[in-house]
C-alpha positions as CSV (number, residue, x, y, z in Angstrom):
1,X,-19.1,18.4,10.0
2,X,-20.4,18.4,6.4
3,X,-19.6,15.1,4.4
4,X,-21.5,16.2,1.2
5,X,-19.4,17.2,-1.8
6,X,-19.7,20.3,-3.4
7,X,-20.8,21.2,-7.1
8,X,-16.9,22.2,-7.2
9,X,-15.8,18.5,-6.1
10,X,-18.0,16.7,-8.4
11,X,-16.9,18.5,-11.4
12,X,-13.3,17.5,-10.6
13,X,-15.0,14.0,-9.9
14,X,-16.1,13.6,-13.5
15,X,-13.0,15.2,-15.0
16,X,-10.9,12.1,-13.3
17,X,-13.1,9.8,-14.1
18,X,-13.7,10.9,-17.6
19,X,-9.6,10.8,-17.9
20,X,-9.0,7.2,-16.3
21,X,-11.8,5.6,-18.3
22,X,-9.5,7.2,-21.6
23,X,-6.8,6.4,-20.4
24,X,-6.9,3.1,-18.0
25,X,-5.5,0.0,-20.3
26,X,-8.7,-2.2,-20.9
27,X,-6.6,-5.2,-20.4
28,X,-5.2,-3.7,-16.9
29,X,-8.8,-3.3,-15.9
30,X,-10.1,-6.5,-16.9
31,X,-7.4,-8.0,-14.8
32,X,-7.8,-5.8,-11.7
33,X,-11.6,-6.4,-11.8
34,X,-11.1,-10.3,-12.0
35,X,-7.9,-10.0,-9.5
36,X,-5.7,-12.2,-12.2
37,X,-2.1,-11.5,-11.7
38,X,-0.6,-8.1,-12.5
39,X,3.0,-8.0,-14.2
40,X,5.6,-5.5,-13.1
41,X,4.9,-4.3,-16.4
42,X,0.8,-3.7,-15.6
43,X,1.6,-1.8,-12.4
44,X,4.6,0.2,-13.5
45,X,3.2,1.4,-17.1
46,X,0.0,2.4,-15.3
47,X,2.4,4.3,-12.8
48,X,4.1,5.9,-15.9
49,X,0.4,7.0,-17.5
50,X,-0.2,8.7,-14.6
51,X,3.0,10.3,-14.1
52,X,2.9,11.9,-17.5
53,X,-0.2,13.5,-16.4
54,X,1.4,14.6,-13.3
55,X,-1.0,12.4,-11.1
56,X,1.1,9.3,-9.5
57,X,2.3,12.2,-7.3
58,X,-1.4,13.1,-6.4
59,X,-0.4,13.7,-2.9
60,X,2.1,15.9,-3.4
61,X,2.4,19.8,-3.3
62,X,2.7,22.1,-5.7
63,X,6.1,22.9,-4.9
64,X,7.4,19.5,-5.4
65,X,5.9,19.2,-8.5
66,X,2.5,17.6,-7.4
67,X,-1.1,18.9,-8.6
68,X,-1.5,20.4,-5.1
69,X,-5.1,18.9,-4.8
70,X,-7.0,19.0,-1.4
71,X,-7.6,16.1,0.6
72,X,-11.2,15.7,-0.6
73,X,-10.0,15.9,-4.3
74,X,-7.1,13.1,-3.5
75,X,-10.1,11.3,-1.8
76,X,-12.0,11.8,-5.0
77,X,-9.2,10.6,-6.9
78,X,-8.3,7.1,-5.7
79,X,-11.8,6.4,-5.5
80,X,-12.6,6.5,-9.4
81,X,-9.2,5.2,-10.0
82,X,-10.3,1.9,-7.6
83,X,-13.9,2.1,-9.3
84,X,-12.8,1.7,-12.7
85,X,-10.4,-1.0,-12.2
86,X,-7.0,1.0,-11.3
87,X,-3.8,-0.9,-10.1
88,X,-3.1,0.6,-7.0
89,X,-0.4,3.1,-6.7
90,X,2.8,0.9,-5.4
91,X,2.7,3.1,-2.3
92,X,6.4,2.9,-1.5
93,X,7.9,6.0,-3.7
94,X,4.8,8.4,-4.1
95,X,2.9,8.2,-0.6
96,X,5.4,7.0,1.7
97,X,8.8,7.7,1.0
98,X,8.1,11.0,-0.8
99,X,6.8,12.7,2.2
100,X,9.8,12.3,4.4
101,X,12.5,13.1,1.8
102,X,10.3,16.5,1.5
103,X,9.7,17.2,4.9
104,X,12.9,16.1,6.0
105,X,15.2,15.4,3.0
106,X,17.5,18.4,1.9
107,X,17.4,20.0,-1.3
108,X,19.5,18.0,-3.2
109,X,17.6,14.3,-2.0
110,X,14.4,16.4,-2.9
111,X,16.1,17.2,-6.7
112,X,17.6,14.1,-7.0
113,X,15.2,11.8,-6.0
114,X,11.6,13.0,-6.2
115,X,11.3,13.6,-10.2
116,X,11.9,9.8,-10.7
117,X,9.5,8.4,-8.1
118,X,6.9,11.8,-9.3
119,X,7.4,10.0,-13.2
120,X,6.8,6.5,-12.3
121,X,10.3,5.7,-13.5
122,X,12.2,4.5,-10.1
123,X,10.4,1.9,-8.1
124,X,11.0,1.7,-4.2
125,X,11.0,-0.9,-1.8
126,X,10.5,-0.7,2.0
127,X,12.9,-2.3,4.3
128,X,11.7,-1.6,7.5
129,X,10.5,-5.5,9.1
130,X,13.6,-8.0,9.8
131,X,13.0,-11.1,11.1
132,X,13.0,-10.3,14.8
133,X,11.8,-6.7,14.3
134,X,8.3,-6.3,13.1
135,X,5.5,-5.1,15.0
136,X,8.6,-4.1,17.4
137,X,9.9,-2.2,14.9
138,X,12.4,-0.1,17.5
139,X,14.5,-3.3,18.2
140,X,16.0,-3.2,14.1
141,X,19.7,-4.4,14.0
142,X,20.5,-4.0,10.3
143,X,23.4,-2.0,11.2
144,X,24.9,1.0,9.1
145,X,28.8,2.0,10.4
146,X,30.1,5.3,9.2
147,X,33.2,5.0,7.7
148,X,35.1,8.2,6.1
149,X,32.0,9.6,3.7
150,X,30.5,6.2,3.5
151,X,28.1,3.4,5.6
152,X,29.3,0.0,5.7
153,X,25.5,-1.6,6.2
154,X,25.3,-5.6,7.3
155,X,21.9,-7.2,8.2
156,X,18.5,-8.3,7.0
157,X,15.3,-7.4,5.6
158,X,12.1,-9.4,5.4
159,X,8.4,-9.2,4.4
160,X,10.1,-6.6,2.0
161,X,7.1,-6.1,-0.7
162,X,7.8,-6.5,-4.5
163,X,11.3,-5.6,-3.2
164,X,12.3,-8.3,-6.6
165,X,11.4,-5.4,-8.6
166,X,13.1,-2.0,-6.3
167,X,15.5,-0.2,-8.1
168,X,16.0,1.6,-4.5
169,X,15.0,1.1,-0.9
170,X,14.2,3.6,2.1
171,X,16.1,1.5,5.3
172,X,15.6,1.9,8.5
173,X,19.3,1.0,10.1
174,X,21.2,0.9,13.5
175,X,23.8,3.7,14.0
176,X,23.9,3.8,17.8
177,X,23.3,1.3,20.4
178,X,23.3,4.4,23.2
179,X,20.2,4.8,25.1
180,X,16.6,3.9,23.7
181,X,16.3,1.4,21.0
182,X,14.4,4.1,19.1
183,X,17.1,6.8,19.3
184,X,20.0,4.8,17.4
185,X,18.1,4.9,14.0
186,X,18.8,6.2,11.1
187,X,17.2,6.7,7.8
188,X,18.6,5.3,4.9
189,X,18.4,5.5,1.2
190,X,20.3,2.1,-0.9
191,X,20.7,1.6,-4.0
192,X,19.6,-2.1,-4.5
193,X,21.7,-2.4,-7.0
194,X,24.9,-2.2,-4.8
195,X,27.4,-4.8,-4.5
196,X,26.4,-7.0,-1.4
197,X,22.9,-6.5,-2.0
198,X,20.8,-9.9,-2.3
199,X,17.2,-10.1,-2.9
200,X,15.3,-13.5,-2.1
201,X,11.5,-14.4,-2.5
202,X,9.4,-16.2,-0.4
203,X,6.7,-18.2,-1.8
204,X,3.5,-17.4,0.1
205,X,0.4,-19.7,0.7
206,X,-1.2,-18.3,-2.3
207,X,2.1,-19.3,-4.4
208,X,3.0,-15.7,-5.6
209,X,6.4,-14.2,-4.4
210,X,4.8,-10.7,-3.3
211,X,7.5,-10.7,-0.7
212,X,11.3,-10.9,-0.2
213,X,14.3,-11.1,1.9
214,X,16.8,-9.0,1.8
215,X,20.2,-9.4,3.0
216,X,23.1,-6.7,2.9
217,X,26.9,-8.0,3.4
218,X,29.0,-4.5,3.2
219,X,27.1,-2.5,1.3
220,X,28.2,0.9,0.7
221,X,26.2,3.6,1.0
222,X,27.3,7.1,0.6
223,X,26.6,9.7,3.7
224,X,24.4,11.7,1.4
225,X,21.9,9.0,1.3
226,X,21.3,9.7,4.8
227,X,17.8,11.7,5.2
228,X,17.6,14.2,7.6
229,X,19.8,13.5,11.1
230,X,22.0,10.4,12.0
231,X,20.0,8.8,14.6
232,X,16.7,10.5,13.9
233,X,15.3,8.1,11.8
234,X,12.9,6.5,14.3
235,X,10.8,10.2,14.4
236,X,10.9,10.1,9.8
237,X,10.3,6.5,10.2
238,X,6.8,7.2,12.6
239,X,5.9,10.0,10.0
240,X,5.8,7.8,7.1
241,X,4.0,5.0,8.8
242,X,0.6,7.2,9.3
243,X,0.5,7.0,6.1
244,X,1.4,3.3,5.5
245,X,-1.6,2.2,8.2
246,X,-4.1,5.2,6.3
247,X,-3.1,3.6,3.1
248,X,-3.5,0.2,4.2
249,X,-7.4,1.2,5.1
250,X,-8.0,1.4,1.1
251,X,-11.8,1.9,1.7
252,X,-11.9,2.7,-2.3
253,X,-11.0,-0.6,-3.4
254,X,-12.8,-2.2,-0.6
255,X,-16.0,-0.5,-2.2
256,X,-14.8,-2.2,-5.4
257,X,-14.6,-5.4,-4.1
258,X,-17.8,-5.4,-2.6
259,X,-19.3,-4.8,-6.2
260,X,-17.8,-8.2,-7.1
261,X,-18.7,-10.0,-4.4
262,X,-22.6,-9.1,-5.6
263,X,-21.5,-10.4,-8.5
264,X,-20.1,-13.5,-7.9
265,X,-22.9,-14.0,-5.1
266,X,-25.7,-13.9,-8.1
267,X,-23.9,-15.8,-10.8
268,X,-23.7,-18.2,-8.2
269,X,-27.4,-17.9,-7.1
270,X,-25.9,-16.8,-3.5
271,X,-27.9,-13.6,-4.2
272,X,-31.2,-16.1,-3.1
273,X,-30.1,-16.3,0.6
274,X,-31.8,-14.3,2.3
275,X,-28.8,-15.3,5.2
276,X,-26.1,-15.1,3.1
277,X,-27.2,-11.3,1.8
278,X,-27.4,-10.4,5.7
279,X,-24.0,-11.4,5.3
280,X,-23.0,-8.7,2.2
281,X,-25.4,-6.1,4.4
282,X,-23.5,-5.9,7.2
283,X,-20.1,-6.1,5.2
284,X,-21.3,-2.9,3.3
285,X,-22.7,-1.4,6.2
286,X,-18.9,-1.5,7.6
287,X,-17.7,-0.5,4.5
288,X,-19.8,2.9,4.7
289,X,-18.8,3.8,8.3
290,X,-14.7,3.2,7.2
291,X,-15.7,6.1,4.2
292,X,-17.7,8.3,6.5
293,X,-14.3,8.1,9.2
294,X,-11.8,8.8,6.4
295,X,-14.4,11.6,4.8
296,X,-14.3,12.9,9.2
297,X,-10.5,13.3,8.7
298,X,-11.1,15.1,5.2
299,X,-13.5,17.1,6.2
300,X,-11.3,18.3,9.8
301,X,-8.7,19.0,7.3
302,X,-11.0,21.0,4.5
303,X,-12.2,23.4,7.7
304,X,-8.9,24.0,9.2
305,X,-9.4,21.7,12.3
306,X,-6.5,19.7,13.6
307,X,-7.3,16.3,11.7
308,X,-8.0,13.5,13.6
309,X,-5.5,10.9,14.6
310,X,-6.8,7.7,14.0
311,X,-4.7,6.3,11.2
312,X,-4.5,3.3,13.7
313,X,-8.7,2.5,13.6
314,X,-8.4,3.3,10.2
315,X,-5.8,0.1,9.4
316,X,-7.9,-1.8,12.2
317,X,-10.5,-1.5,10.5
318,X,-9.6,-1.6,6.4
319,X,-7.7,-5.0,7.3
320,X,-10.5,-6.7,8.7
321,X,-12.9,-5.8,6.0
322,X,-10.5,-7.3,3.7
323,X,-10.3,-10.3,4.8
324,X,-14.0,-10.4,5.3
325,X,-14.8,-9.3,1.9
326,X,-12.3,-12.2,0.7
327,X,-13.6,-14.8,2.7
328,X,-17.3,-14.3,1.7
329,X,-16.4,-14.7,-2.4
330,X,-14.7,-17.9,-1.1
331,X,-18.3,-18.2,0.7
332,X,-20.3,-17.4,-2.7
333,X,-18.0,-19.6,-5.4
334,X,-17.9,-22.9,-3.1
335,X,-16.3,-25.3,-4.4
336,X,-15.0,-23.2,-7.9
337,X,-12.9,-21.4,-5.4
338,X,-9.9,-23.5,-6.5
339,X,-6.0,-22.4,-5.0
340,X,-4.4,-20.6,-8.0
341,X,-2.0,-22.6,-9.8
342,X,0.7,-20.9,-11.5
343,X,1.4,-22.8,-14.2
344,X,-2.1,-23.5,-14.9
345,X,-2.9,-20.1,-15.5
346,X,0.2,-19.1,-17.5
347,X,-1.5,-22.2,-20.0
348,X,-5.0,-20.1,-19.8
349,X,-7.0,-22.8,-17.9
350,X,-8.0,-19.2,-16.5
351,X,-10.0,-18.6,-19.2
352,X,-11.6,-22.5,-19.6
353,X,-12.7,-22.6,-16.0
354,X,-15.1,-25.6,-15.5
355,X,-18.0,-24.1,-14.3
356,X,-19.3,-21.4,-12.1
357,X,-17.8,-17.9,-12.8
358,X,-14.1,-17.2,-14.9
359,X,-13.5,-14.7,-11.6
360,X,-13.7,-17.7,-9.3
361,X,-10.4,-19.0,-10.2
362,X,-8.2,-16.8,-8.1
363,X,-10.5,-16.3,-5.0
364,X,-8.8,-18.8,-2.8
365,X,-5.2,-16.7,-4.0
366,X,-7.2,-13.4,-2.7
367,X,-8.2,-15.3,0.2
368,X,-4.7,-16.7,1.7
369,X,-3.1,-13.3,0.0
370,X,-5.0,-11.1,2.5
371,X,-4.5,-13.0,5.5
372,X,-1.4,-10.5,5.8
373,X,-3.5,-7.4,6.2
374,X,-4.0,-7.5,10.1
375,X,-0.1,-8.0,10.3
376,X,1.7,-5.8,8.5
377,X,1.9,-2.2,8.7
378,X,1.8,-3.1,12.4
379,X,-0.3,-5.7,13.9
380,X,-3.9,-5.1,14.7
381,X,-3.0,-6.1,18.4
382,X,-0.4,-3.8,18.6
383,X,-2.7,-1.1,17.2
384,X,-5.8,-1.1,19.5
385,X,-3.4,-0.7,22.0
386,X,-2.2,2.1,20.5
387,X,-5.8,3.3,19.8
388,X,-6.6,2.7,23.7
389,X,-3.4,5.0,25.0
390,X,-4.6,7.3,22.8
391,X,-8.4,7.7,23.5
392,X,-7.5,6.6,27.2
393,X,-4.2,8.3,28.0
């Protein structure tokens, strides 16, 4: 196993992060690096940038219009694009629905629906989670009824992320009730702008409204929106979630973070305890051995070997470090790490903050916001078992 880069990989290194440092707003970065709120309009038009350079589809192959990079080069990618203060991609359209509609959509979904999510220009939701279906995600009821060349779907979404600003949504949806749970699901794609379709927020602890409900009452969906088989969506749906839980790891922007949390730990003369840098040591000691497990899977794919399966440790991990990267800036800023106020911030008390660092102001937001990472995408429970059957048998 070699982890070191080659002169090859470096060069494409500097040629991304020589493009994103032209090209990255300054007012997107500033915001990103000092996690203040990011507008549909921040995430989207940084979406759009890099889908006129042909990069928000960085995963993709050529034949689907991606740049056809390696894994190492896609590696290299989102890590100067986390570095330099980079929205994340909105993962729904490029990494997670895109795959299935090309492994498994036919040629007309793959034409129809893969230049808009390639360009930025469609935004996707997930509707996956309902509110007795989570973790369990085999016992969905949202049900979809075939009628003539049409579904009739009725039921609920929840959790759904940013689903306030989806144009469409990828649905996991009930089309049999014959046998196992898992082999009545189909796989769905709605417009969200169909009649019947109604999206509402829930405030979280943090006072955003990241998340949604989503209810459909008759919604018609036409049968070519199906992907793939009727009642084969649990296998597409298991597909896209390995790279939901490898996504959710986001080691990249956990490296960022911890560069902030230096910060904030000096300008807060933190930095001077000796206990408290033990602290930031063992976080960034975790923080290395998540990169060198992802750079283990990149490095069995680079040589041909079967990768390895552990998209499950990889969420484990990534989730936790998160929240342990949140908490210690809460840690660092005491009693400057105020709850975000909304309208506060829309007056720009952000930028008068009464003492301690301008970045404090939103830590308690992070803090709260993150508390979600060990949930979703399937609990951590759920996924050392998973891990254990695996290893185990």
């Amino acid at each position: 196993m070699d982890l070191a880069f080659t002169p090859e990989e470096q060069a494409f290194r500097e040629e991304v992060r020589t493009w994103v440092h032209a090209n990255l707003p300054a007012e997107i970065s500033h915001k990103v690096h000092n996690a203040l709120r990011l507008t549909r309009d921040d995430m989207q038009g940084w979406a759009k940038i890099l889908g006129k350079k042909g990069w928000l589809a960085f995963g993709w192959p050529e034949e689907f219009g991606g740049p056809g990079w390696t894994a190492v080069q896609k590696h290299l990618f989102e890590e100067e694009c986390a570095l330099a203060g980079a929205p994340r991609i909105i993962p729904f359209g490029p990494v997670m629905v895109a795959p299935v509609i090309m492994a498994f959509g036919n040629a007309e979904q793959q034409k129809r629906f893969l230049p808009g999510i390639a360009s930025g220009e469609v935004w996707w939701s997930q509707g996956y989670s309902e509110p007795g279906s989570g973790s369990d995600l085999a016992s969905v009821k949202t049900r979809a009824e075939r009628v003539g060349d049409k579904y009739i779907v009725n039921g609920q979404k929840t959790w759904t992320t940013l689903g306030q600003f989806g144009d469409w949504m990828f649905n996991l949806v009930r089309t049999s009730n014959e046998g196992k749970p898992q082999t009545g699901i189909s796989f769905l794609l709605v417009d969200m702008k169909s009649p019947g379709v109604t999206v509402r927020p829930i405030k979280l602890l943090d006072g955003e409204c990241e998340v949604n409900e989503v209810f459909f009452d008759n919604v018609e969906v036409p049968v070519e929106n199906l992907v793939g088989e009727e009642n084969k969506g649990w296998t597409y749906a298991k597909h896209l979630l390995s790279h939901e839980r490898t996504n959710i790891a986001d080691v990249n922007r956990s490296k960022r973070e911890l560069e902030r949390l230096k910060r904030i730990a000096k300008a807060e003369g933190m930095w001077d305890d000796s206990r408290f840098r033990d602290q930031i040591a063992l976080l960034e000691v975790d923080i290395v051995a998540l990169e060198m497990m992802v750079l283990r899977v990149l490095s069995a794919e680079k040589s041909g070997k079967n990768s390895l399966d552990i998209a499950g440790l990889l969420k484990i991990k990534g989730s936790e470090i998160q929240q342990r990267y949140a908490e210690l800036m809460m840690l660092a800023a005491g009693p400057f790490a105020l709850p975000f106020i909304e309208e506060a911030m829309e007056a720009g008390w952000q930028g008068n903050f009464p003492g301690g660092e301008t970045a404090n102001a939103p830590l308690a937001s992070t803090y709260f916001n993150l508390r979600k990472t060990t949930i979703y995408g399937g609990s951590n429970e759920v996924q050392r078992n998973i891990v254990a059957q695996t290893v185990f048998g």
